[in-house]
C-alpha positions, 0 to 999 in steps of 0.5 A: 297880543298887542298892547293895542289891544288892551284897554284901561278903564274905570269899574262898573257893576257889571264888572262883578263877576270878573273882578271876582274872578281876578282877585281869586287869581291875584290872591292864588298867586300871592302869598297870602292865599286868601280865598276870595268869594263873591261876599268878600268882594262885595264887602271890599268894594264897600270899603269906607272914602272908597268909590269903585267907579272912581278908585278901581281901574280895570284893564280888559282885553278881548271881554276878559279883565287881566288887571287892575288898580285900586287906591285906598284914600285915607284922609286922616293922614293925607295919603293913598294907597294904591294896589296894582296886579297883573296876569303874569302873562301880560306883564312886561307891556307897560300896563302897570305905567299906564295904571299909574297914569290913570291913578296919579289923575284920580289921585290928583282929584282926592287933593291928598299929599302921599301916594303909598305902594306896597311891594315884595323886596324880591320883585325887582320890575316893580322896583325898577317902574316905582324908582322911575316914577319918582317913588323912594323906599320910606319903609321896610316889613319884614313877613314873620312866620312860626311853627306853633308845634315849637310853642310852650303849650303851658304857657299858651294855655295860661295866657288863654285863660286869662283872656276872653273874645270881643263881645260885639258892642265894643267897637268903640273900646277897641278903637280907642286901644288901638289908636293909642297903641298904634299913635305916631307910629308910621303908616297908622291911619286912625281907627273909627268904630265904624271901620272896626264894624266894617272889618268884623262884616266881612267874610270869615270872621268870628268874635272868638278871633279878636282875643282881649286882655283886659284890667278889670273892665277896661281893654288893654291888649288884643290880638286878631287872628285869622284863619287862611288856607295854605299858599301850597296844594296841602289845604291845610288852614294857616294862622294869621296874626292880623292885629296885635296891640297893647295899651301904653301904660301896659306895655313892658308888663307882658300884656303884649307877650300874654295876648299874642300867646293866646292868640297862638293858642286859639289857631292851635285849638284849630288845628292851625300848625304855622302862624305868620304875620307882617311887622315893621322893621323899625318897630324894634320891641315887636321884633325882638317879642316875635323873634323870643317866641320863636317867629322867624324871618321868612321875606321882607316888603318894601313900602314906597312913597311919592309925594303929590305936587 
């Protein structure tokens, strides 16, 4: 096959069925494994500053979509996002360059300054085609994983009892935590209750996975979980540390410590044997909290930047 055969073009409607079909497929080959239904993709195109006739780029070849790009504007700190995957067997043809073309374009019309990808450290291709294009390494991840079964139960359980779930209704409570918990910290784009009602709409969730402490009536640590099926053919559920954040004036108090521990308790009672999540390597308390519980390094994802002439 040739790269003349391919094409690259804007989504549409129409296209439904098949970018299911290919974010299955993305998200099998990935680490998360993420199940993705019709649902869920239906409430990722209705993301907020996202239009997917504008920001999806599709590359199709013989009626089938193989790939595909989107970007994730985020105005309030001026940059981009951009998501790019291909089917293994048409990388190596230049198709991730041609979607960067098409994107740098649509990037150019949003008028922000920062374009942001996300890779894994070990994919060296993707390296090679960013180093090219102008982009530099600005940050690194590290993927932090657990076996719940090295837990102390008595204290998981403690810290569970004395925290509760989100109620819905609290949207804006829990956006104000979080924008003072993650304020000035690199990459934070700040919280809205509408984006909060946006996360809560899509498929899976459960107040009971967003666990609050709380002082008196005021809101001061949460962490949010998930639950995923395993990378591996077990079919096992893993645990997912998605969110984890606790207020200032709370922090060096064990707020974030008794949160997470409640967390971890929660994907216990499920049955959930591991529990990863992905943390900023500058972000060194947090670090140093995960590695006291136990988490360990399992990988490391590097954020690369370009700045928009």
């Amino acid at each position: 096959m040739t790269d003349t055969s391919y094409v690259i073009r804007n989504y549409h409607p129409a296209d439904f069925d098949k970018y299911v079909l290919l974010c299955r497929e993305s998200n099998e080959l990935g680490p998360s494994g993420h199940p993705v239904s019709p649902g869920i993709a239906a409430t990722w195109l209705e993301w907020p500053y996202y239009s997917p006739e504008k920001d999806l780029f599709l590359v199709e070849s013989d009626g089938e979509i193989i790939g595909g790009l989107d970007l994730r504007t985020e105005p309030d700190i001026n940059r981009v996002i951009l998501r790019c995957w291909v089917k293994p067997q048409h990388r190596r043809k230049g198709l991730g360059k041609q979607l960067f073309s098409k994107a740098l374009s649509r990037v150019k019309e949003l008028g922000v300054r920062y374009i942001h990808v996300n890779i894994p450290e070990e994919n060296k291709a993707a390296r090679i085609m960013l180093n090219k294009s102008g982009f530099k390494p600005v940050r690194s991840y590290l993927d932090m994983k657990i076996d719940l079964s090295n837990i102390d139960g008595t204290e998981a359980d403690k810290a569970a009892s004395d925290c509760r779930c989100f109620k819905p209704g609290e949207e804006a409570k829990l956006t104000h935590l979080q924008n003072r918990a993650f304020a000035g910290q690199w990459g934070y784009n700040p919280n809205t209750p509408e984006m909060i009602s946006y996360y809560t709409r899509l498929g899976g969730f459960s107040p009971e996975q967003v666990i609050l402490v709380c002082d008196d009536e005021k809101i001061v640590g949460y962490c949010w979980v998930e639950l995923v099926p395993s990378a591996d053919a077990s079919g096992e559920q893993q645990g997912l540390i998605h969110m984890l954040g606790a207020d200032p004036d709370y922090q060096r108090r064990g707020v974030g410590r008794k949160v997470l521990m409640a967390g971890l308790a929660y994907l216990m009672k499920k049955g959930v044997k591991t529990a990863s999540l992905s943390v900023d390597s500058a972000n060194h308390s947090a670090v140093n909290l995960y590695r006291s519980i136990g988490f360990v390094r399992q990988a490391r994802n590097l954020w690369y930047e370009n700045e928009v002439d």
